[in-house]
N, C-alpha and C positions, 0 to 999 in steps of 0.2 A: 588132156582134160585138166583143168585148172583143181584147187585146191577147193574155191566155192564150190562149183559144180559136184567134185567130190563127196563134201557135208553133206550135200541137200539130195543126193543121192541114198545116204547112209541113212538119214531122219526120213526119205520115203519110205523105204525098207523096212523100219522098225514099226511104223505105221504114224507116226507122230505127224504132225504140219510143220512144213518150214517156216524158220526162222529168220528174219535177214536182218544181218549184224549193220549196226550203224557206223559213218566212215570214221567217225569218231573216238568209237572206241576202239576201232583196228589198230588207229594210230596209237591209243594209249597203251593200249597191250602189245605192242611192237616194243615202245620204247619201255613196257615193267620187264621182258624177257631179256632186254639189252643189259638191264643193270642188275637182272638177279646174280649173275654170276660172278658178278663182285664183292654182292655182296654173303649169298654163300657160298664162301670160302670152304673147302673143306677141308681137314688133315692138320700136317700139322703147319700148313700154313697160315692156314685161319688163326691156327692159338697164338703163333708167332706175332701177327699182327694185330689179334686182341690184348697177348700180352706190352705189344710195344707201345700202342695206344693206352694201357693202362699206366705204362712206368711214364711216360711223358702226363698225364696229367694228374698224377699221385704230387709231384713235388710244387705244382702250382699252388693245391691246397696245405700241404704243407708250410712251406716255406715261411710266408709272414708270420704262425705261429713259432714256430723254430726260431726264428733272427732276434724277437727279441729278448726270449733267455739266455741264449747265447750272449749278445750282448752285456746282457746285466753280468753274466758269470766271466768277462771278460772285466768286466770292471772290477766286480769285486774284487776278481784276483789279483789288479792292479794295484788296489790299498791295502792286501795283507788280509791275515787272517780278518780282523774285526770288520773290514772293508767300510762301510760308511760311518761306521763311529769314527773312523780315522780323517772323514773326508770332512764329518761334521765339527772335529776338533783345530781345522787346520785356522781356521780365524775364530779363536780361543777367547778373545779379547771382544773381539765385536760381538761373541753370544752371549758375553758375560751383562749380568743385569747391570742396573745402575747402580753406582756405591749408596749406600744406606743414609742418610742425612740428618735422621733422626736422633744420634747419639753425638751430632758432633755442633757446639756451640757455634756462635757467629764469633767471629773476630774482623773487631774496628780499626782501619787502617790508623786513625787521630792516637787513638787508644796507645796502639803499639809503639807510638811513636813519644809518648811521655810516661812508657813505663821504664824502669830501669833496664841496664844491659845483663845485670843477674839472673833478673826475671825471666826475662827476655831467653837466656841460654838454656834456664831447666824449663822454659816450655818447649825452646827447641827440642834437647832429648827426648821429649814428651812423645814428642811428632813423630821423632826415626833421625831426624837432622844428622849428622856425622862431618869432621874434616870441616867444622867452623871456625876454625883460632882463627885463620888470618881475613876473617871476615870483618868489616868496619859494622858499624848501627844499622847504617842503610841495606845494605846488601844482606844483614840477617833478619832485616824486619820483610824483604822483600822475600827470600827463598821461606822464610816461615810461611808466607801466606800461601804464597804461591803452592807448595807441599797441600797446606790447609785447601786451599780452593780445588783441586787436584784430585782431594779427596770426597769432592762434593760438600764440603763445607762453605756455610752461607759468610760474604766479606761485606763488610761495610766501609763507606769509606765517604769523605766530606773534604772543602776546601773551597775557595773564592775562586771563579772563573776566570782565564784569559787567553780570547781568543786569537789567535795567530794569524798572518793576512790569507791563510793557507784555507781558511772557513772553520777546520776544528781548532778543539781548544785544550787546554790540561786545567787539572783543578789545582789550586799552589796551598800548599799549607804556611799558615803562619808560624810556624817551628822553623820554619826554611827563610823566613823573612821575604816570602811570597816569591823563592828565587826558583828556578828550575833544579828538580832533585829526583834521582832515580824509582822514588815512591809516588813521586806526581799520577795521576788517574786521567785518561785518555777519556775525551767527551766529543763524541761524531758529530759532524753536521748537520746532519738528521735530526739528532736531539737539541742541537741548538736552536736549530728554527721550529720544529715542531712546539716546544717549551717556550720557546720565545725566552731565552736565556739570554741576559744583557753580559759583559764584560764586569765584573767586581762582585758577583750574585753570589752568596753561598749558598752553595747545594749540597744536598744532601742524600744520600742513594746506595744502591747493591752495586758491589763491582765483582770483577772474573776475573782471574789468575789471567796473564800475558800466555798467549797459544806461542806455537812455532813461530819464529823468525818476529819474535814482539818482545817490543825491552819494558812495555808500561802497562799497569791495570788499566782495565777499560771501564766504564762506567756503564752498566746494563739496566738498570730503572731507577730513575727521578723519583722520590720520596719527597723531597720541600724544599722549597726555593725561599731563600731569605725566612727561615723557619715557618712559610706558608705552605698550604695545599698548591700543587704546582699547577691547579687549573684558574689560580687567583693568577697567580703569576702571568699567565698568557692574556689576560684583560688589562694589564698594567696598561694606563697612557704614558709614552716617553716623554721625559724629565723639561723638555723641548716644548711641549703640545702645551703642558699645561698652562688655564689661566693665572696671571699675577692676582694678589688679592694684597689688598693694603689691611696691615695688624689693625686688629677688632678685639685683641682680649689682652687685658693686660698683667704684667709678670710686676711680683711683690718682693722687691729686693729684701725689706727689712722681715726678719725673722727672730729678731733679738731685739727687745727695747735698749738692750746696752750698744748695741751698735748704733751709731751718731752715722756715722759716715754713710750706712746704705738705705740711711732715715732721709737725710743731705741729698742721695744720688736722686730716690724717690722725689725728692718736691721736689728740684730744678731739672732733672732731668728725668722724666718717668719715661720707662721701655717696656713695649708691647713684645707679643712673639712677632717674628718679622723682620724684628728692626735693626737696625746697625749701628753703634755709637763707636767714639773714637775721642779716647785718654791722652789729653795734652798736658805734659807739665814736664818740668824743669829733674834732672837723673837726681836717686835717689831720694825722690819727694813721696814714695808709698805706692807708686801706680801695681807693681808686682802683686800688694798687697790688698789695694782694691780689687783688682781682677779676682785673687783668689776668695776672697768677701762673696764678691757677685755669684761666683761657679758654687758656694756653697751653701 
């Protein structure tokens, strides 16, 4: 006799009405009896494998918390006791603020250059300077600034342009008789076009101590061109463009009733602004001396 027939036998018996199971869920309660005894375990095999299941996923949740204390305390211990005061000290220079600028004057390159060399020595001490004897003028008017600029100290500096076929140009002092001298002022090409800077122009500006691997002051802002505002400067028409105009006002040589001669110049030969005239006469007849008549 089958297992059905069995049940339906047992629920006669007790008086109740048969039941009949659906194939469905024969099949489901087949396979819940297949896997209960997997999963209760009993003894101490079960704890065995509750406990191994729990040490395998303890350190998953662990873990990413743990790594990075660990870490840090790997570091730390790598810089010493203080650990990142040590790390934050090691470019000392780059955290250091800016020097102060406030307490310390401007110094004019022109300036330095027509004061005395006495002066010139107790301002070096001034600075820190040291091991100057066998310095010439130029070389202590240059390490003076340079120190000064270094310090965040504001430089001024001036001189008539000329530009090289290279595009930049230096600026020449007339102390130097507009010769090349190791205090001349470097002027970029940038600034020359931008300024519309002609060749002979005196300018006028802030300049920066020489960096690394640099022998010359540079020139960092244009302040005035031929003693203008430098936005005059860029409207200039070239010397080339402009119209000719013939002299319309005229120049009064005599300024002295006792002067005969620039009375004489006036009626035979009157000169407008403009004009050009030319002194003929036989050597030592006064011409040296009219000239200087007219210029005065």
């Amino acid at each position: 006799m089958s297992k059905e027939n069995k049940v339906v036998e047992e629920v006669k018996q007790e008086g109740a009405e048969p039941v009949e199971v659906p194939a469905e869920k024969k099949v489901e309660k087949k396979e819940a009896a297949k896997k209960e005894p997997v999963q209760k375990a009993s003894g101490k095999e079960g704890a065995e494998v509750s406990a191994a299941e729990t040490s395998e996923a303890e350190p998953t949740k662990e873990t990413p918390k743990s790594a990075p204390a660990e870490k840090n305390k790997q570091r730390d211990r790598g810089h010493g006791k203080h650990g990142k005061k040590n790390r934050n000290n090691r470019n000392g220079e780059r955290n250091q603020p800016p020097p102060n600028t406030e307490n310390l004057p401007p110094l004019s390159l022109h300036e330095m250059q027509v004061t005395p060399i006495n002066d010139i020595k107790v301002l070096a001490e001034e600075y820190g300077l040291q091991e100057y004897d066998g310095y010439s003028t130029h070389q202590l008017i240059f390490e003076l600034l340079k120190n000064h600029g270094r310090r965040g100290g504001p430089l001024l500096g001036r001189g008539v342009l000329e530009i090289l076929p290279d595009g930049f140009g230096f600026l020449r002092s007339p102390l130097n008789s507009y010769q090349p001298a190791p205090d001349d002022i470097y002027v970029s090409p940038s600034q020359i076009r931008r300024f519309g800077i002609r060749p002979g122009d005196y300018v006028t500006g802030s300049i920066r101590s020489p960096k690394e691997k640099e022998r010359f002051f540079a020139l960092l802002r244009v302040d005035q061109i031929n003693k203008e505002d430098p936005e005059l400067a860029r409207k200039r028409v070239p010397f080339e463009n402009l119209t000719p105009l013939f002299p319309d006002e005229r120049l009064v040589l005599e300024t002295d009733s006792k002067e005969i001669s620039m009375r004489v110049v006036d009626i035979v030969t009157p000169i407008g602004k403009g004009q050009r005239g030319l002194i003929v006469a036989p050597p030592r007849t006064g011409k040296t001396v009219l000239l200087q008549k007219m210029a005065n």
